[in-house]
ZATI-12009 format. One line per 4 residues: number of its first residue (from 0); for each residue x, y, z of N, C-alpha, C. Coordinates in steps of 0.02 Angstrom, whole numbers, plus 50000, padded with zeros to 5 digits. Last residue first. Layout:
# ZATI-12009
NUM) X Y Z X Y Z X Y Z ~ ...;
This chain:
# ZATI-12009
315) 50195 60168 58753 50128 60143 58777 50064 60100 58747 ~ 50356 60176 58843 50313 60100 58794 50234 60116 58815 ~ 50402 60244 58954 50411 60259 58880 50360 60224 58822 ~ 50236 60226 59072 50303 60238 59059 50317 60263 58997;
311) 50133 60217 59128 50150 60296 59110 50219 60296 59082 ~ 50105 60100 59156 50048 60119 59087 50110 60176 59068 ~ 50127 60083 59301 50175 60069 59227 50182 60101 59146 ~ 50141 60179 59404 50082 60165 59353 50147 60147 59292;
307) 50251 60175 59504 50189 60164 59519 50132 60139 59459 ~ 50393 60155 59490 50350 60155 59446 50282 60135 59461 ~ 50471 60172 59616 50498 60178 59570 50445 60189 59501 ~ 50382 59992 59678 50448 60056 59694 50476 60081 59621;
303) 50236 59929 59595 50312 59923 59618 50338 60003 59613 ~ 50080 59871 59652 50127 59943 59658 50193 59916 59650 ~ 49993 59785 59676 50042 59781 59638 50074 59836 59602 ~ 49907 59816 59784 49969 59785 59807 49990 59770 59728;
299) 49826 59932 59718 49880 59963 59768 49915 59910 59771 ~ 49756 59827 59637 49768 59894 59632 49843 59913 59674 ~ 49682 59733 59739 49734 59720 59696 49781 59767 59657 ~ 49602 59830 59804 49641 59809 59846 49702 59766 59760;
295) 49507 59897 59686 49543 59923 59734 49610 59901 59769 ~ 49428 59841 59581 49528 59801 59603 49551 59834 59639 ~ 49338 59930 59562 49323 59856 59569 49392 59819 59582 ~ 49417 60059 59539 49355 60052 59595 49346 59986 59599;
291) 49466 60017 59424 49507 60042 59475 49470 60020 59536 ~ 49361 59991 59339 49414 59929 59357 49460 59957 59403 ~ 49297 60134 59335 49270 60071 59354 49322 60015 59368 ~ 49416 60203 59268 49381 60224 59370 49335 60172 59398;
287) 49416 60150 59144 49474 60151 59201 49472 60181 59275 ~ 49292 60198 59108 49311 60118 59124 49368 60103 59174 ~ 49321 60320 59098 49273 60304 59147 49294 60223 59143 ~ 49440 60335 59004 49449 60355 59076 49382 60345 59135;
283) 49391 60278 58917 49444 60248 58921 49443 60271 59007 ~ 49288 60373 58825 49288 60309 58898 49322 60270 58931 ~ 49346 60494 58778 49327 60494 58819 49299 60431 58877 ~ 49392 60460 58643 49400 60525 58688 49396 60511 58749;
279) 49347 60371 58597 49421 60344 58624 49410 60398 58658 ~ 49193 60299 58598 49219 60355 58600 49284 60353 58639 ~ 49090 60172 58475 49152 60194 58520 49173 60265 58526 ~ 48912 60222 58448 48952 60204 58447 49027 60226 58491;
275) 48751 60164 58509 48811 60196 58563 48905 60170 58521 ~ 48681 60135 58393 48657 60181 58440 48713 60224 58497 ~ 48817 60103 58276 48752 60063 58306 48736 60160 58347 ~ 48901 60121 58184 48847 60148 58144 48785 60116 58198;
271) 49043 60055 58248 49016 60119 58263 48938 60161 58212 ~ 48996 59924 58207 48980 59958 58282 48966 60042 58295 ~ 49015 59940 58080 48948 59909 58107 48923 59942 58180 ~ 49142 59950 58086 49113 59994 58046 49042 59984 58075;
267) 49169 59817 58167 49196 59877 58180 49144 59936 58151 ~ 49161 59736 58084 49115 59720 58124 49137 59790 58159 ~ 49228 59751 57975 49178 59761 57955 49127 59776 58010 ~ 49377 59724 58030 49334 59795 58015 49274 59818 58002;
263) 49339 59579 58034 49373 59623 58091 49354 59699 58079 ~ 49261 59519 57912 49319 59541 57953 49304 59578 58003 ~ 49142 59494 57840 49188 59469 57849 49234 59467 57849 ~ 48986 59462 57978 49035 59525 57941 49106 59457 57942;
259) 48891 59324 57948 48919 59359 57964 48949 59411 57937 ~ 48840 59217 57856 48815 59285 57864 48835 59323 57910 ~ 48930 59134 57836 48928 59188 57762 48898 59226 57796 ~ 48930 59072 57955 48991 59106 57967 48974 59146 57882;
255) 48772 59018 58017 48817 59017 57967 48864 59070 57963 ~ 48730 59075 58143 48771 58985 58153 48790 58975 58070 ~ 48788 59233 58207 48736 59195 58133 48785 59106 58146 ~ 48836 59330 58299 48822 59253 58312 48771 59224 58283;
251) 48839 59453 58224 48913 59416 58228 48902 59340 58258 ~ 48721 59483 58191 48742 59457 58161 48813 59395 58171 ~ 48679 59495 58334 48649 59448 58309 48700 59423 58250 ~ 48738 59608 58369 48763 59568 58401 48737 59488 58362;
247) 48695 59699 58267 48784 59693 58274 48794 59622 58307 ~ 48572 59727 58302 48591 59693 58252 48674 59661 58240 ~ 48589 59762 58421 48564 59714 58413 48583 59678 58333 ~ 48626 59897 58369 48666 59874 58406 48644 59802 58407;
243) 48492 59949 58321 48560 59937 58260 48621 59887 58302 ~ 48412 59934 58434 48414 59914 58384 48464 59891 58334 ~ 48486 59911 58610 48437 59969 58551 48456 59925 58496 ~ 48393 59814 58696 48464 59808 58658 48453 59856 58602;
239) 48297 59756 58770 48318 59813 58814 48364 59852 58743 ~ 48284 59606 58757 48235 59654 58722 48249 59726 58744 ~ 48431 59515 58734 48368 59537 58754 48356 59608 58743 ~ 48450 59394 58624 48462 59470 58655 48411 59498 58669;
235) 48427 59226 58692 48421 59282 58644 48450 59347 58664 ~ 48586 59108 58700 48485 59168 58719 48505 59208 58691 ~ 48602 58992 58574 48626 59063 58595 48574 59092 58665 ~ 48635 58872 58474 48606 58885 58535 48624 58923 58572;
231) 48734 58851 58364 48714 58928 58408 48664 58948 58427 ~ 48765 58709 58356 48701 58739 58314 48687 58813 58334 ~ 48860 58690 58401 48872 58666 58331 48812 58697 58303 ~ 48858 58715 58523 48886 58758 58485 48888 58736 58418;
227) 48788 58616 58564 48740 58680 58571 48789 58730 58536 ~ 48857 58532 58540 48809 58501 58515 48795 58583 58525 ~ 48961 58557 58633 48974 58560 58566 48923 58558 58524 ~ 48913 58509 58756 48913 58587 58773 48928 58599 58655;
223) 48885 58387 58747 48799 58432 58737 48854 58497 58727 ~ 48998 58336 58759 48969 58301 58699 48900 58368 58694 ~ 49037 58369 58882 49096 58412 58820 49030 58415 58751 ~ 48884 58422 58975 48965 58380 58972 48985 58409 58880;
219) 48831 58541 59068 48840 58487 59024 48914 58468 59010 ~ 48831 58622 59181 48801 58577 59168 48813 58527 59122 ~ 48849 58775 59085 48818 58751 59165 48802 58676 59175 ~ 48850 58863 58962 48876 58791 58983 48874 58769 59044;
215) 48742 58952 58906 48752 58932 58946 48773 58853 58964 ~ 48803 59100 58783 48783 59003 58798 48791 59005 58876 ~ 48800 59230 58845 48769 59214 58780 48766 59122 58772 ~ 48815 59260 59024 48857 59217 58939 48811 59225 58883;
211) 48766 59431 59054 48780 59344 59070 48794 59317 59002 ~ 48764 59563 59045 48771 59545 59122 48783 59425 59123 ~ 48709 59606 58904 48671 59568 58953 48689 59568 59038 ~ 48859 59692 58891 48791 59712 58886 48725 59661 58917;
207) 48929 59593 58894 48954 59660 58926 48896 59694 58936 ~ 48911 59458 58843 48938 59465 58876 48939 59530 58936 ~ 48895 59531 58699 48819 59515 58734 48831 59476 58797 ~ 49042 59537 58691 48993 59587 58653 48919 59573 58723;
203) 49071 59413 58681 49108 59455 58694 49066 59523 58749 ~ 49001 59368 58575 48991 59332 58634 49029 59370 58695 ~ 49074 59417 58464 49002 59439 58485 48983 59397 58549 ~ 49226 59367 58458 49198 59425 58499 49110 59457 58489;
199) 49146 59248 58415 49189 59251 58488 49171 59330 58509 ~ 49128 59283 58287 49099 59248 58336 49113 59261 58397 ~ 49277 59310 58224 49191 59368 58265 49151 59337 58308 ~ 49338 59220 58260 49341 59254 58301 49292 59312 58312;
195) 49275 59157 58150 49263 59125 58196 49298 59164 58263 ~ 49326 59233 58019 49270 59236 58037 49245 59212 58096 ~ 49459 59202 57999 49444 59249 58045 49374 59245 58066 ~ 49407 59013 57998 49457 59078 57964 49434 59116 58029;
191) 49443 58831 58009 49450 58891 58045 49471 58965 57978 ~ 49390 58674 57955 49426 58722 57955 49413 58791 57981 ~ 49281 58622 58085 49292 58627 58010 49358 58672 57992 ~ 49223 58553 58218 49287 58547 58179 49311 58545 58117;
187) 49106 58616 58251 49108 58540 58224 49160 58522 58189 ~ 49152 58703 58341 49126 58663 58385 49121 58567 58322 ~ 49185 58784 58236 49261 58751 58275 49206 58702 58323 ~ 49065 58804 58179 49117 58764 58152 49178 58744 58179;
183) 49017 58911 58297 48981 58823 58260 49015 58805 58223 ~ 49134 58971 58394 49104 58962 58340 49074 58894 58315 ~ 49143 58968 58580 49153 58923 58533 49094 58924 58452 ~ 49104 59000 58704 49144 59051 58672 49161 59035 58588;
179) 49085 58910 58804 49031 58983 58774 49057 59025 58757 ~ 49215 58857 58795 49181 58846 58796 49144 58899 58836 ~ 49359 58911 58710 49336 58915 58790 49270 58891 58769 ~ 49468 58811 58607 49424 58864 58627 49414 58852 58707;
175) 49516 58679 58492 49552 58761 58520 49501 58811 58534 ~ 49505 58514 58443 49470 58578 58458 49478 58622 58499 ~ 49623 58452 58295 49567 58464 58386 49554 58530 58398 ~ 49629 58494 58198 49656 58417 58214 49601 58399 58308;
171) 49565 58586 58081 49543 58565 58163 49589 58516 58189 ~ 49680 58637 57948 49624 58574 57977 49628 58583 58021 ~ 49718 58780 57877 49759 58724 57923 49659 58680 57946 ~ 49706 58896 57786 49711 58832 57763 49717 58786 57820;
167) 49700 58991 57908 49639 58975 57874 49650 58917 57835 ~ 49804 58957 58047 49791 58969 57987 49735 58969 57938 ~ 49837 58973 58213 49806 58940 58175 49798 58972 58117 ~ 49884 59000 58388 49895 59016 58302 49861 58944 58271;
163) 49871 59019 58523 49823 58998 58478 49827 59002 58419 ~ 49991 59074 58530 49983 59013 58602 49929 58997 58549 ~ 49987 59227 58488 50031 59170 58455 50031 59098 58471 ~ 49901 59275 58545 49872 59263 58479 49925 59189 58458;
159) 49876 59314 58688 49891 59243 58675 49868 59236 58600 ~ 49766 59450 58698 49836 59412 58739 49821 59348 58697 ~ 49741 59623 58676 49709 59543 58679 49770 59502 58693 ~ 49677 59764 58772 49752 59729 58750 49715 59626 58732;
155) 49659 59923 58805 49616 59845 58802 49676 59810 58753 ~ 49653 60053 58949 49661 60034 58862 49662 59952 58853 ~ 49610 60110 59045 49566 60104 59017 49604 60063 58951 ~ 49730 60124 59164 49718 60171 59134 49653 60169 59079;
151) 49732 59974 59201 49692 60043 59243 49692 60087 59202 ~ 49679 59884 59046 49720 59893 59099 49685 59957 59141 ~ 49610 59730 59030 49596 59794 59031 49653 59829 59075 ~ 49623 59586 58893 49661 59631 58977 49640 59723 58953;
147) 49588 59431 58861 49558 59496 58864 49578 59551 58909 ~ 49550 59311 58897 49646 59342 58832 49607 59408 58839 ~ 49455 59287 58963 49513 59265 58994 49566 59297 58953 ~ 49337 59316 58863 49369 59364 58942 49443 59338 58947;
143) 49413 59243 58706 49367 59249 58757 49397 59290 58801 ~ 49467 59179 58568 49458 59239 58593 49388 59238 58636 ~ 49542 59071 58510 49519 59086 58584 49512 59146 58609 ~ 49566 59085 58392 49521 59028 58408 49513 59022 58472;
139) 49656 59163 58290 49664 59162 58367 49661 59071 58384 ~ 49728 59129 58144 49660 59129 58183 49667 59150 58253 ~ 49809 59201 57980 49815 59206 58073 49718 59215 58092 ~ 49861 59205 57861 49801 59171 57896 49804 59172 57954;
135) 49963 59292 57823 49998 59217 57880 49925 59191 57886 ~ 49968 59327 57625 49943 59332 57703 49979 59279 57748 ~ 50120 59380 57565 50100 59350 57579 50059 59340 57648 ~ 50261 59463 57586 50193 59496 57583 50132 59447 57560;
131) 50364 59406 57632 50349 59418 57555 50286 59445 57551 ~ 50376 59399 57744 50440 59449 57739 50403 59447 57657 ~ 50204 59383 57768 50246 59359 57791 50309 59414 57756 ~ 50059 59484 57851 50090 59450 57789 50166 59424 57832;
127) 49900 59533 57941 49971 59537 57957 50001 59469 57885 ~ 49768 59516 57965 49793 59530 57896 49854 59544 57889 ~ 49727 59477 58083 49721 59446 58042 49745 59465 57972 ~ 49810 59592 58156 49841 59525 58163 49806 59463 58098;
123) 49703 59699 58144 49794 59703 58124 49806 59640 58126 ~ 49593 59630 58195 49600 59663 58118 49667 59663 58107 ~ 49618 59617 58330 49611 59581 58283 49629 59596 58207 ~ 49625 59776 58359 49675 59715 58362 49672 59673 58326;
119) 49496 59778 58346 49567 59841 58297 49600 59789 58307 ~ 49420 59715 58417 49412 59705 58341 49464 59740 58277 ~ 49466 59789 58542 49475 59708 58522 49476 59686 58432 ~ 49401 59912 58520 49488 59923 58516 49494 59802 58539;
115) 49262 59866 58510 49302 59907 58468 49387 59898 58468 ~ 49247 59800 58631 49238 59781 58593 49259 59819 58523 ~ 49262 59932 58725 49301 59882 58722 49297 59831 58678 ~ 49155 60029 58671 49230 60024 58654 49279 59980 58673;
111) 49033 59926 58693 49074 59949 58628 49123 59972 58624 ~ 49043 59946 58856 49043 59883 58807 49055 59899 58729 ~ 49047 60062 58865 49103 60026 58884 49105 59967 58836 ~ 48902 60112 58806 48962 60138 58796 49027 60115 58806;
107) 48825 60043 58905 48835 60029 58822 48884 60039 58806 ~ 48911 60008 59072 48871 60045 59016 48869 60019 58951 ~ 48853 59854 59151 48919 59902 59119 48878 59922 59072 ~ 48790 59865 59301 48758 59860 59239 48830 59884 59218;
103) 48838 59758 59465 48833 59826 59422 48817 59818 59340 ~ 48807 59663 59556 48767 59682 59506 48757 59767 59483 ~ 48931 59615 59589 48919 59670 59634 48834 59707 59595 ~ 48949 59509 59518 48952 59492 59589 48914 59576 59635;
99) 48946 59574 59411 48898 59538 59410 48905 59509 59494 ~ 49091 59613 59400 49029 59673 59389 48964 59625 59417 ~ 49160 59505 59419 49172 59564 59495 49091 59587 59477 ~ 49158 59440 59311 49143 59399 59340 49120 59461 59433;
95) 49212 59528 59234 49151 59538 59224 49119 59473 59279 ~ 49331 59560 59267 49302 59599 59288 49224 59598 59271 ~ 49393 59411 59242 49385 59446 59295 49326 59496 59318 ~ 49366 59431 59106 49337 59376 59134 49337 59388 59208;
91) 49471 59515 59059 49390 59530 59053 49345 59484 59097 ~ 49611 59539 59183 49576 59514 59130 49499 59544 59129 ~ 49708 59705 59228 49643 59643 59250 49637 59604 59204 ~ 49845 59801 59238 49783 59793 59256 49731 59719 59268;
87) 49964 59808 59149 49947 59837 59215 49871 59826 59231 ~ 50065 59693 59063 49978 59716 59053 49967 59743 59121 ~ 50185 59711 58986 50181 59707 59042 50111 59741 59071 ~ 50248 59635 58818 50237 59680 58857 50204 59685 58929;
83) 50399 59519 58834 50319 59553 58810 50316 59625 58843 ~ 50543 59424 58783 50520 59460 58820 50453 59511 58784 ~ 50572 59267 58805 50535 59299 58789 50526 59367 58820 ~ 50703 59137 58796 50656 59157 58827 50637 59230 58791;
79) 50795 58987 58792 50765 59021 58788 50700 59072 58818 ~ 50953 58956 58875 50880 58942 58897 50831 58983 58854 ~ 51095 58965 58880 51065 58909 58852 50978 58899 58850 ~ 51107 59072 58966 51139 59025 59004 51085 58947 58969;
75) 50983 59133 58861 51007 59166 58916 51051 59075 58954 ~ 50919 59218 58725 50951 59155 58766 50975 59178 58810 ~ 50751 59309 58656 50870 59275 58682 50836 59233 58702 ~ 50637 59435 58582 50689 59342 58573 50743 59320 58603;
71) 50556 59555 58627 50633 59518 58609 50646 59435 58619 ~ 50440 59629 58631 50503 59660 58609 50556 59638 58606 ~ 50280 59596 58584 50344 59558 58611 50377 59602 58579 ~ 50123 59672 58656 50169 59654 58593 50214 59615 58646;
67) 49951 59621 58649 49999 59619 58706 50101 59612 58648 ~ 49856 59726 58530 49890 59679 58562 49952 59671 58596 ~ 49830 59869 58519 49782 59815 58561 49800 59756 58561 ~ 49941 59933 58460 49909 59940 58525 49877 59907 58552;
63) 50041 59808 58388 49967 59865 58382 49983 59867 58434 ~ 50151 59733 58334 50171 59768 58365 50100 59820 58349 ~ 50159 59547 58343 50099 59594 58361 50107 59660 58391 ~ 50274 59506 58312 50263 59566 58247 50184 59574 58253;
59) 50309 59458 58424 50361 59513 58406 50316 59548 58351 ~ 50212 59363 58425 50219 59404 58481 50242 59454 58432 ~ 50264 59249 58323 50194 59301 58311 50195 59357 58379 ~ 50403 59220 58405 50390 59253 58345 50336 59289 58327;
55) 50322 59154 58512 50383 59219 58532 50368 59262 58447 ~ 50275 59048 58462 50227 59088 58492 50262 59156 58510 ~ 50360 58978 58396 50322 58999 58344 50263 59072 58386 ~ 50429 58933 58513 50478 58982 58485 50432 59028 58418;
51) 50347 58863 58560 50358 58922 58595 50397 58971 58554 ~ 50340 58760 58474 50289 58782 58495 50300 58853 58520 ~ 50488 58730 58473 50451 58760 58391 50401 58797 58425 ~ 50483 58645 58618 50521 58708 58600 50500 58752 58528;
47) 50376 58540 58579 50366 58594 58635 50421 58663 58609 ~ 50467 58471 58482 50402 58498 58472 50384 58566 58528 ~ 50595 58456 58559 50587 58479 58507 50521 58513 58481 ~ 50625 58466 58728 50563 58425 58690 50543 58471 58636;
43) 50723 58455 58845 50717 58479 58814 50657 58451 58758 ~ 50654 58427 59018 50690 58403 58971 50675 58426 58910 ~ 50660 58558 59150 50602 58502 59105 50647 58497 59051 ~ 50693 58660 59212 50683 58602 59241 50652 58550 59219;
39) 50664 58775 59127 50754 58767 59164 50745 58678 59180 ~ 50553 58832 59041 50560 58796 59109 50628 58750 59114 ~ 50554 58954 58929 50552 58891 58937 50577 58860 59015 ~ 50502 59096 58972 50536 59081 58967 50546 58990 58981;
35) 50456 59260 58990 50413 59204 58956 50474 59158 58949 ~ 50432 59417 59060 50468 59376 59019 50437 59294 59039 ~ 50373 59578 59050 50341 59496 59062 50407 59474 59035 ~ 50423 59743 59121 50403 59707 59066 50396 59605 59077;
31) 50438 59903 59172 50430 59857 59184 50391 59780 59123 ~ 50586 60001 59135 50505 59990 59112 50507 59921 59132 ~ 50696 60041 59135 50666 60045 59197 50611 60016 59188 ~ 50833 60053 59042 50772 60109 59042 50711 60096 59098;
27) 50904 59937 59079 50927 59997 59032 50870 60065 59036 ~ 50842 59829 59125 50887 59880 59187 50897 59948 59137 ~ 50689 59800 59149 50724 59810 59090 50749 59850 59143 ~ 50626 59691 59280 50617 59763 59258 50682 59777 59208;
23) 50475 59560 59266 50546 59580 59270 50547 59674 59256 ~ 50383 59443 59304 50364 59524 59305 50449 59512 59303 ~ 50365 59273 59212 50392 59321 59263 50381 59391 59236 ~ 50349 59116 59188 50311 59186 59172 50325 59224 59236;
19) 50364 58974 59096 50359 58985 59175 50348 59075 59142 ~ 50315 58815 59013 50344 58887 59032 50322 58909 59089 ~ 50243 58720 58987 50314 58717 58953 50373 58778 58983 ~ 50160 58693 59099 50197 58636 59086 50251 58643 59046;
15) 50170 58858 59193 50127 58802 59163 50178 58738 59154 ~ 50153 58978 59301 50201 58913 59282 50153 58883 59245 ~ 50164 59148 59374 50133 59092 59319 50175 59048 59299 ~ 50251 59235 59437 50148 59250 59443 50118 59176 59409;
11) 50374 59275 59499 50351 59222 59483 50268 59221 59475 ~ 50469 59448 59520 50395 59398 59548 50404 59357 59502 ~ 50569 59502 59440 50522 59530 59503 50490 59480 59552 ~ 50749 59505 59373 50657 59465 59371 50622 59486 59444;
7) 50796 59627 59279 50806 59588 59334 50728 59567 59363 ~ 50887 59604 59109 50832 59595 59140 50822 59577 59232 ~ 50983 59561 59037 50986 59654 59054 50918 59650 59115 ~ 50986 59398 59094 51026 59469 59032 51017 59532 59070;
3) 50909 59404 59226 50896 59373 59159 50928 59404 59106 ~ 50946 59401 59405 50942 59417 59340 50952 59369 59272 ~ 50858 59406 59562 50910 59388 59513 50878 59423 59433 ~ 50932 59519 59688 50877 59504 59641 50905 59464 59582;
């Protein structure tokens, strides 16, 4: 098997253009963990390398629960690389793409606590300071299903804060999102704060609870799909949506970002004062019989020898 330092690499799951992305297993204690690691086979490219090295760094000091942390920075035979944590389970985009194939309803209840332990996350990362206690302005600007990981055991992890860093002082130079996912000011390229990840996660939100996007980009090209985000051309919530909860969802997709909640906690406090607020007690383990039951077969083949449920290891 080969090896990375202390690290012996499992599988190959992901290549992109700067990096490559491996399951490895930490030899010192067994836990299975991601490493992230500039591509051996591509010429060194100053910019590209800061890029990664700025995305390793915000990793390391996303040390919450609800975000995917980083536990280490090396080199290895001249090569930098990354080591994360090791998400056992699904994306959101997955499983909501499965729920709707199989037209299952996801409860209220799911849908707020996963939307809850997203908005914890967030919250820690947007108010995270530098060694002087100074804020970092930390934006995502892509918070959609796809950075969204549920694992089997039920617990919700956001991914790629550091791949989307952005600052509240920093200018649009271009535009960083998923489309029907996209705040009316990143659609008209204004400066970015936290506030534009509520957005997101209310699309999130009426995502879990409708059964379908909150925009529908079907169809159009870049110029209409921006045009409908510049103005939160939304559907509506529909009429099923108990009340206070409705309100949660409406507010967080106001096409002015003042009337929104403004933070991460606020929208939190909100939730849990709706009709079905979050219960850690207890849904973690029905969600986690639903994404079990819906990844059956993906489930069992990413069993590794030795550590069946990763979740259970030392790191939780």
């Amino acid at each position: 098997m080969p090896r990375l330092g202390p690290y012996d690499l499992i599988d190959r799951f992901a290549i992109g253009g700067v990096a490559e992305i491996y399951r490895a297993r930490d030899t010192r204690n067994g836990d299975v963990v991601v490493i992230k690691r500039m591509r051996p086979d591509r010429p060194f490219d100053p910019e590209l390398h800061a890029g990664f090295l700025r995305e390793m760094q915000v990793a390391l000091k996303a040390q919450h629960k609800n975000l995917i942390r980083g536990y280490e920075l090396g080199t290895f035979n001249n090569i930098d690389f990354g080591v994360l944590e090791y998400v056992d389970g699904q994306d959101l985009e997955s499983i909501l793409d499965r729920v709707r194939r199989q037209k299952i309803q996801v409860p209220l209840s799911f849908a707020t606590f996963i939307v809850n332990e997203i908005l914890e996350g967030l919250d820690f990362a947007h108010k995270l300071t530098d060694p002087r206690g100074a804020p970092l302005g930390l934006v995502h600007r892509d918070i959609a299903p796809k950075n969204i990981f549920v694992r089997y055991d039920g617990a919700v992890r956001v991914a790629d804060f550091g791949l989307s860093l952005a600052t509240s002082q920093e200018a649009a130079d271009e535009i960083v999102g998923t489309p029907g996912y996209l705040a009316p000011e990143q659609a008209r390229g204004e400066p970015l704060d936290a506030r534009c990840d509520i957005f997101a996660v209310g699309c999130i939100l009426y995502d879990l609870i409708a059964g379908q996007r909150a925009f529908d980009c079907v169809g159009l090209d870049d110029t209409q799909m921006l045009r409908m985000h510049a103005l939160a051309k939304h559907r509506p919530v529909p009429s099923s949506v108990p009340a206070r909860l409705r309100i949660v969802i409406e507010n967080a997709l106001s096409l002015n970002r003042d009337d929104r909640c403004t933070s991460a906690a606020d929208m939190r406090r909100a939730l849990h004062m709706s009709e079905h607020p979050p219960d850690s007690a207890h849904t973690p383990l029905g969600i986690a019989t639903l994404v079990r039951r819906l990844f059956d077969v993906e489930f069992k083949a990413s069993r590794l020898p030795g550590n069946p449920l990763t979740f259970l290891s030392g790191r939780s």
